[in-house]
ZAVEXLUM-31466 format. One line per 2 residues: number of its first residue (from 1); their letters; for each residue x negated, y, z negated of N, C-alpha, C. Coordinates in Angstrom, 2 decimals. Layout:
REM residues N
NUM) A) X/Y/Z/X/Y/Z/X/Y/Z | ...
REM end
This chain:
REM residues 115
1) XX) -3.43/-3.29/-19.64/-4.12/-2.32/-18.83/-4.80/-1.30/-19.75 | -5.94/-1.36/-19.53/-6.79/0.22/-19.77/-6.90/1.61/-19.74
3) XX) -6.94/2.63/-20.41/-6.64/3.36/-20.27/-8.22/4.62/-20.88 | -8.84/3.62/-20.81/-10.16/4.33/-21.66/-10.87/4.96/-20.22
5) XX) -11.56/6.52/-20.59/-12.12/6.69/-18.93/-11.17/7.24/-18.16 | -10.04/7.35/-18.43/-9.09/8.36/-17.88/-8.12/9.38/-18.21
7) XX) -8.02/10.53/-17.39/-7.38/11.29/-18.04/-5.94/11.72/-17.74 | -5.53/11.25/-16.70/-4.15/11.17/-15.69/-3.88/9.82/-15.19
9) XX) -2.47/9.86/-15.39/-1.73/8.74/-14.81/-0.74/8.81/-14.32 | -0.90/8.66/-13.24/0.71/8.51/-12.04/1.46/7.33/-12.22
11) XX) 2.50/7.35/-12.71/3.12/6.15/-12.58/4.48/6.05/-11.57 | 4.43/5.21/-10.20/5.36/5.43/-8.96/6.42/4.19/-9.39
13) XX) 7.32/4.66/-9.33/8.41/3.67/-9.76/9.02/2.96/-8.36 | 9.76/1.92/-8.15/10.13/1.40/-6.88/11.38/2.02/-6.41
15) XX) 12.24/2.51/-7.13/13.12/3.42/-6.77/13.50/4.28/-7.59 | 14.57/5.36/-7.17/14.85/6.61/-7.97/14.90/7.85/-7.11
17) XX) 14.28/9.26/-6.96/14.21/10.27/-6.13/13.17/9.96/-4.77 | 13.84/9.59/-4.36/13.46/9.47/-2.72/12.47/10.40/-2.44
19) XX) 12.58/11.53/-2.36/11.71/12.73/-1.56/10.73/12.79/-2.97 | 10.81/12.40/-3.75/9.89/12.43/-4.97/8.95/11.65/-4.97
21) XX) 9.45/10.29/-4.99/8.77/9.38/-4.33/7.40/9.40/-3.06 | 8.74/10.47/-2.02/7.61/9.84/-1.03/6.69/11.16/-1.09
23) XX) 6.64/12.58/-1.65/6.17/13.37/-1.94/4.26/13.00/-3.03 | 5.02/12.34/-3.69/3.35/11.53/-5.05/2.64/10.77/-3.55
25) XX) 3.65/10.14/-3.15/3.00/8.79/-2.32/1.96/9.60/-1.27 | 2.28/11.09/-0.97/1.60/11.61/0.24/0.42/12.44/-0.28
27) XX) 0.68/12.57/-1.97/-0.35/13.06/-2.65/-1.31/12.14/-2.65 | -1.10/10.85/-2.96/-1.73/9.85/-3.11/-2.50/9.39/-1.85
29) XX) -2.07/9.58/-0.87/-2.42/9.08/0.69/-3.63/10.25/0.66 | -3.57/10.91/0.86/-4.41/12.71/0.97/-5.40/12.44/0.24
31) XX) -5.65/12.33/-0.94/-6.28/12.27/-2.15/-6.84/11.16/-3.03 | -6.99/9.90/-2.04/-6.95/8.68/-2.59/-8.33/8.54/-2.35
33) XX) -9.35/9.01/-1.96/-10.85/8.58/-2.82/-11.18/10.12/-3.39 | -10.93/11.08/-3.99/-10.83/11.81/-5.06/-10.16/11.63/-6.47
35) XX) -9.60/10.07/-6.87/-9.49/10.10/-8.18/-10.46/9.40/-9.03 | -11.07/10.19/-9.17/-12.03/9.38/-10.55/-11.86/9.26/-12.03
37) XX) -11.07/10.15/-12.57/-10.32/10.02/-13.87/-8.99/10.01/-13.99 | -8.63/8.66/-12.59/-6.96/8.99/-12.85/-6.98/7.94/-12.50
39) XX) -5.51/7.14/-12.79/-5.01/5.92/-13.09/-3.43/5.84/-12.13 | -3.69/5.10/-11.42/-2.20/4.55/-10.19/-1.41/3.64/-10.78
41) XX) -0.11/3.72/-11.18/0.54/2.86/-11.53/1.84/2.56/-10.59 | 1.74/1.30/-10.11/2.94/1.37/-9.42/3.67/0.32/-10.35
43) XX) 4.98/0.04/-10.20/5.98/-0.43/-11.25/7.21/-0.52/-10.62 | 8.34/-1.39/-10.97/9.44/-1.85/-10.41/9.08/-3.06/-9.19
45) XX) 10.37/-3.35/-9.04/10.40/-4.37/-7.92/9.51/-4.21/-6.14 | 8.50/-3.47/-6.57/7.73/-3.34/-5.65/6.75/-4.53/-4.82
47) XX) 6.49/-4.45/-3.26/5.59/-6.02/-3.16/4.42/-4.45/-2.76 | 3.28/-5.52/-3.05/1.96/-5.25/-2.77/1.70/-5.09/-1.27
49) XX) 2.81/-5.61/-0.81/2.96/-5.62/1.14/3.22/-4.37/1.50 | 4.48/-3.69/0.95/4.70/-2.41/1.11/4.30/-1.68/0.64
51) XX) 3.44/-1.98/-0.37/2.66/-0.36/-1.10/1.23/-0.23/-0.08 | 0.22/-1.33/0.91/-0.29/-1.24/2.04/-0.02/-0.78/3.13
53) XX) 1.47/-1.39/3.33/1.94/-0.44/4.61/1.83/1.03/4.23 | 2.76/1.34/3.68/2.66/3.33/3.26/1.55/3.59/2.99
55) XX) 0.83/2.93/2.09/-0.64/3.43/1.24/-1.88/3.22/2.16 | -2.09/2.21/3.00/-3.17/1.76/3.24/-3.78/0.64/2.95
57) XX) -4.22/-0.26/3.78/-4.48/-1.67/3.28/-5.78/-1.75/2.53 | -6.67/-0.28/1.74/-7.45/-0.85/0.95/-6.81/0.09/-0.48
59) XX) -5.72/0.10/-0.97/-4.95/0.94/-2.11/-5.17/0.22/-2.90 | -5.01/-1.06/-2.74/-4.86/-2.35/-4.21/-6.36/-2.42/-4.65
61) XX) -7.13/-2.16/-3.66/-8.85/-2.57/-3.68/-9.55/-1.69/-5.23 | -8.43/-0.48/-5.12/-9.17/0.68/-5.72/-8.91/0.62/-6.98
63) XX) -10.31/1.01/-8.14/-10.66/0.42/-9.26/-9.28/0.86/-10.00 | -8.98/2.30/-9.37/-7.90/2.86/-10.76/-6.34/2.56/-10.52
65) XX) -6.45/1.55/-9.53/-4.82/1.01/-9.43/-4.12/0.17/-9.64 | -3.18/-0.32/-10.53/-2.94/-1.19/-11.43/-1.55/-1.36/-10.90
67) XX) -1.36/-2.56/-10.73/0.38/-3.12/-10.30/0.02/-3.71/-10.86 | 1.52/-2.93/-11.59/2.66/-3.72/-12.88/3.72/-4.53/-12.53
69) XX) 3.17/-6.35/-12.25/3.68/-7.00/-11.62/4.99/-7.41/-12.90 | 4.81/-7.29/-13.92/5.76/-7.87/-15.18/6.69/-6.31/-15.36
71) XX) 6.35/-5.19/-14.65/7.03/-4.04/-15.13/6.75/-3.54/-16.43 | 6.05/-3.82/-16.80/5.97/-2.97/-18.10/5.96/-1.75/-18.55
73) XX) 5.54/-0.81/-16.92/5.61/0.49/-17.06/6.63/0.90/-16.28 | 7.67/0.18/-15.95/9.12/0.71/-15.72/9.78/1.37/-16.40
75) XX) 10.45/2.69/-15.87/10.98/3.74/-16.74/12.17/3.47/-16.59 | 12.99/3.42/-18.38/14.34/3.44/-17.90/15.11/4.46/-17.10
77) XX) 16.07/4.21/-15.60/16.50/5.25/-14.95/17.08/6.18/-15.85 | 17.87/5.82/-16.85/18.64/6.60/-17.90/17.55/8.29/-17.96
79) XX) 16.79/7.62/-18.43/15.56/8.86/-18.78/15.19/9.48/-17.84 | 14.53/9.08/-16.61/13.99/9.24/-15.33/14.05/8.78/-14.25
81) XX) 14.30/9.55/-13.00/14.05/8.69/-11.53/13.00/9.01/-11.45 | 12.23/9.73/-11.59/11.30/10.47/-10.77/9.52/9.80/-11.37
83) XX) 8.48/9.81/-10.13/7.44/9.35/-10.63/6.68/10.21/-11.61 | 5.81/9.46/-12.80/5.80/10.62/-13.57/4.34/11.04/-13.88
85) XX) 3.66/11.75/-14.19/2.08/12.59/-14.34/2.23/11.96/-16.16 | 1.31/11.56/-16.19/0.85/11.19/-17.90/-0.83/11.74/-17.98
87) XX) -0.56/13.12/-19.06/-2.27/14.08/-19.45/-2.21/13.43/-20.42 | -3.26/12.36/-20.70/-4.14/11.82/-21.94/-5.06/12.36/-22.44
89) XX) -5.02/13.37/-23.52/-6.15/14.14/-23.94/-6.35/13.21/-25.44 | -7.17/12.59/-26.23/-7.55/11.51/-26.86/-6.54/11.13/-27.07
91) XX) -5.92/11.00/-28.62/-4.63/10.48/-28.86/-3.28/10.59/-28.35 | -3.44/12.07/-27.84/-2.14/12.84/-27.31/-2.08/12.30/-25.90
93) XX) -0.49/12.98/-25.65/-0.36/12.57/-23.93/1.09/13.21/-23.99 | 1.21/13.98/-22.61/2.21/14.54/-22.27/2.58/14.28/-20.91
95) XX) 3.88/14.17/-20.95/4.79/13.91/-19.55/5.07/14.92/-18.78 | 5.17/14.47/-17.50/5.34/15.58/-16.81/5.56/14.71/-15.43
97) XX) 7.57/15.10/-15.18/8.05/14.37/-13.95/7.61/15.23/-12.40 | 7.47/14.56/-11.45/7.05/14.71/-9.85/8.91/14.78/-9.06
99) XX) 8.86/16.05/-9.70/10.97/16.45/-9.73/11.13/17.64/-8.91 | 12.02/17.74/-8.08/12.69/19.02/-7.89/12.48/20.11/-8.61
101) XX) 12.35/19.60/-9.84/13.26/20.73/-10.98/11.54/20.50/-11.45 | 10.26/20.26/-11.04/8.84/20.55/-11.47/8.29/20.40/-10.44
103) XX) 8.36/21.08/-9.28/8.55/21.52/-7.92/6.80/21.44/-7.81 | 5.60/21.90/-8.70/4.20/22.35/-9.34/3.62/21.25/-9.55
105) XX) 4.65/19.86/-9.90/3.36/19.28/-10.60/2.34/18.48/-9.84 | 2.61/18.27/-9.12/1.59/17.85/-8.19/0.33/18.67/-7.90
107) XX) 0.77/19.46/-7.47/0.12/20.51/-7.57/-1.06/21.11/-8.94 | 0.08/20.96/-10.14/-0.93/21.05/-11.25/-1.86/20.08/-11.53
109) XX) -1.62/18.53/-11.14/-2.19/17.32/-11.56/-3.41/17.86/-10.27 | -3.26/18.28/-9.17/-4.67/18.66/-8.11/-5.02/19.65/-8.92
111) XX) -5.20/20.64/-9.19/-5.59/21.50/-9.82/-6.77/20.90/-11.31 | -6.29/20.36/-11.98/-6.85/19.49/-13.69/-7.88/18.87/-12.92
113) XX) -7.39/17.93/-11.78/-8.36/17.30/-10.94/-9.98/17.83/-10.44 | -9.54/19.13/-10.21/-10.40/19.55/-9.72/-10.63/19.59/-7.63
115) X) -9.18/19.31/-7.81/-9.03/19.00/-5.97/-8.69/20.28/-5.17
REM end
């Protein structure tokens, strides 16, 4: 997967914080033809059936959304439940979990956006 052309990346994991989860997912619903420099990653044992039902049956259609059918961008739970914000500024990139305990970031990732 590509990453050239963008500057944010959501990556939604298939399980972990529930209300976290479905919190990105409603960001994502709201805001889903306003990403133009951002990148959808869904990951884990997820089907493409259920990310339509919640999402909408044209989510997969959209250029910046990438299912990670091999998981590759599965986070170990050890580290994280929570879905996570990735700022790619050229080389660099900083994390930033969609947590309780970063109550904002959603919020900040609309904001960078320009939303």
């Amino acid at each position: 997967m590509r990453t050239e052309g963008f500057k944010y990346v959501l990556v939604l994991p298939d399980a972990g914080c529930l209300s976290c989860i479905d919190s990105a997912e409603l960001f994502i619903k709201e805001n889903k033809e306003n990403f133009n420099l951002f990148k959808l990653i869904f990951t884990g044992k997820i089907s493409p059936k259920n990310i339509k039902n919640r999402l909408g049956s044209d989510i997969l259609d959209k250029p910046y959304v990438y299912f990670d059918s091999i998981n590759s961008f599965r986070v170990d739970y050890d580290m994280t439940i929570y879905p996570l914000i990735i700022y790619l500024e050229d080389e660099d990139f900083s994390f930033k979990e969609v947590s309780p305990y970063q109550s904002g970031s959603l919020d900040s990732l609309k904001f960078v956006m320009g939303l």
